[in-house]
N, C-alpha and C positions, 0 to 999 in steps of 0.2 A: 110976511112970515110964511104963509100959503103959500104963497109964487117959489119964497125961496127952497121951499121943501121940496115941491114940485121939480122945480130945476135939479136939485138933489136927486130925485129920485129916478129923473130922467137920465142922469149924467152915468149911475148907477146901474140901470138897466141898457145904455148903452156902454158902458164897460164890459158888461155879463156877455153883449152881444159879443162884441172884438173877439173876447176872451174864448169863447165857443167857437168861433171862424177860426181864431190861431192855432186852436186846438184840432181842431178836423180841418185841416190843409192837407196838402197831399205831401207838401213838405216832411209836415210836422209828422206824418202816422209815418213817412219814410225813417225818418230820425227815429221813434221810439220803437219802431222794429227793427231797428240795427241797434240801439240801445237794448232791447233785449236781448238780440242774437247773441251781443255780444258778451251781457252777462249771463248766459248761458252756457256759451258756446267761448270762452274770453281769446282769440286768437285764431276762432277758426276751427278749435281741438277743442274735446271733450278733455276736463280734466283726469288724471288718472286713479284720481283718489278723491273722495268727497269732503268736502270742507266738514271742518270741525263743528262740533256742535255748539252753539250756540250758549253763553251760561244766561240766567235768568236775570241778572244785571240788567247784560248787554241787551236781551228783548226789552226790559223796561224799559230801556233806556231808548232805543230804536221805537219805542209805542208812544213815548213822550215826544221824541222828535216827529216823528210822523205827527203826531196830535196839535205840535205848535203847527206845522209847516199846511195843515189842513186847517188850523182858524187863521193863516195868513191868506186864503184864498178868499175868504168870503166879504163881500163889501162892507163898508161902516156900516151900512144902513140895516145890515142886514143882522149884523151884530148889536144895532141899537135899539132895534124892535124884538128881536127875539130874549136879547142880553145876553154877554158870557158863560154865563153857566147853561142856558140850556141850547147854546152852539157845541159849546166844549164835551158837552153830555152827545148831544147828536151826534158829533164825529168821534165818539170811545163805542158806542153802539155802531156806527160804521165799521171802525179797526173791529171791534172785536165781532161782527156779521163776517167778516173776512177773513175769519182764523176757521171759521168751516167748511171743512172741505168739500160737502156738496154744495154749500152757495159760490162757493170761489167754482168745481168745475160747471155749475149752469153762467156765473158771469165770464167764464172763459168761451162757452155755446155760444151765449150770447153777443160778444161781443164780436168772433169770427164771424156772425153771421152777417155783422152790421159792416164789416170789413171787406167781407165777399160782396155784401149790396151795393156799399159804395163802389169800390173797384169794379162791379158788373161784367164778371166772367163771363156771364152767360152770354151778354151780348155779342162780347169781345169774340166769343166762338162762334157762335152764330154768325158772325161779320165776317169771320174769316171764313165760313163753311161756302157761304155767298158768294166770296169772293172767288176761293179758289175754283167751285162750280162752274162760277162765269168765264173766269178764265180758261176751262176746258171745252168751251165752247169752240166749233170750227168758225164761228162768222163775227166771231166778238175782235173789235177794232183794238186793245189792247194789244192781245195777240198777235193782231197783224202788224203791230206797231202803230195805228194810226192814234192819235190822241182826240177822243171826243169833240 
């Protein structure tokens, strides 16, 4: 019964892992920044008029969806130690930490930054600063065409 939990539990934290690599591919950050370009931006054009305001239904109703489709992420295991109610509890205190407008713009800081880190701009210019440096060298084989 030990062994069996174990294996459980391994199976489970190696899901978590997939799940984190599927998620930070370079693929996947490509897809979800054309996924918001585009709900931003739908066509390329700023709409000309701002969408309608939203009635207090439809938010309910978009905080319940959001709320199932967040206890669909989490593993059994994880749901069968903590139990439903205080998963479902943790992620209505996520949804609703996210209706504030200063925590949303510091996870908006944040997240750019962890965007920029990955993608490593700095080096990226840096590499090019080098490059083109060397390339204006008079004695550099590039230059003269010769291949190292």
């Amino acid at each position: 019964m030990m062994l069996l939990r174990r294996f459980r539990l391994w199976e489970e934290v190696r899901w978590l892992e997939v799940q984190v690599a599927n998620l930070t591919c370079p693929q996947r950050w490509v897809q979800n920044l054309r996924l918001l370009q585009e709900s931003i931006w739908p066509g390329g054009i700023l709409p000309k008029c701002p969408r309608p305001v939203r009635t207090q239904e439809q938010k309910v109703a978009a905080e319940k969806q959001a709320l199932q489709s967040l206890m669909g992420i989490l593993p059994d295991i994880v749901v069968e130690i903590l139990g439903v109610n205080r998963c479902r509890l943790s992620w209505s205190l996520v949804l609703e930490s996210l209706q504030q407008p200063l925590i949303n713009r510091h996870l908006i800081y944040c997240l750019w930054d962890i965007i920029l880190e990955f993608l490593d701009l700095s080096a990226s210019v840096e590499e090019s600063t080098v490059t083109t440096s060397a390339s204006d060298t008079p004695g550099n084989p590039k230059r003269m065409g010769v291949s190292p």
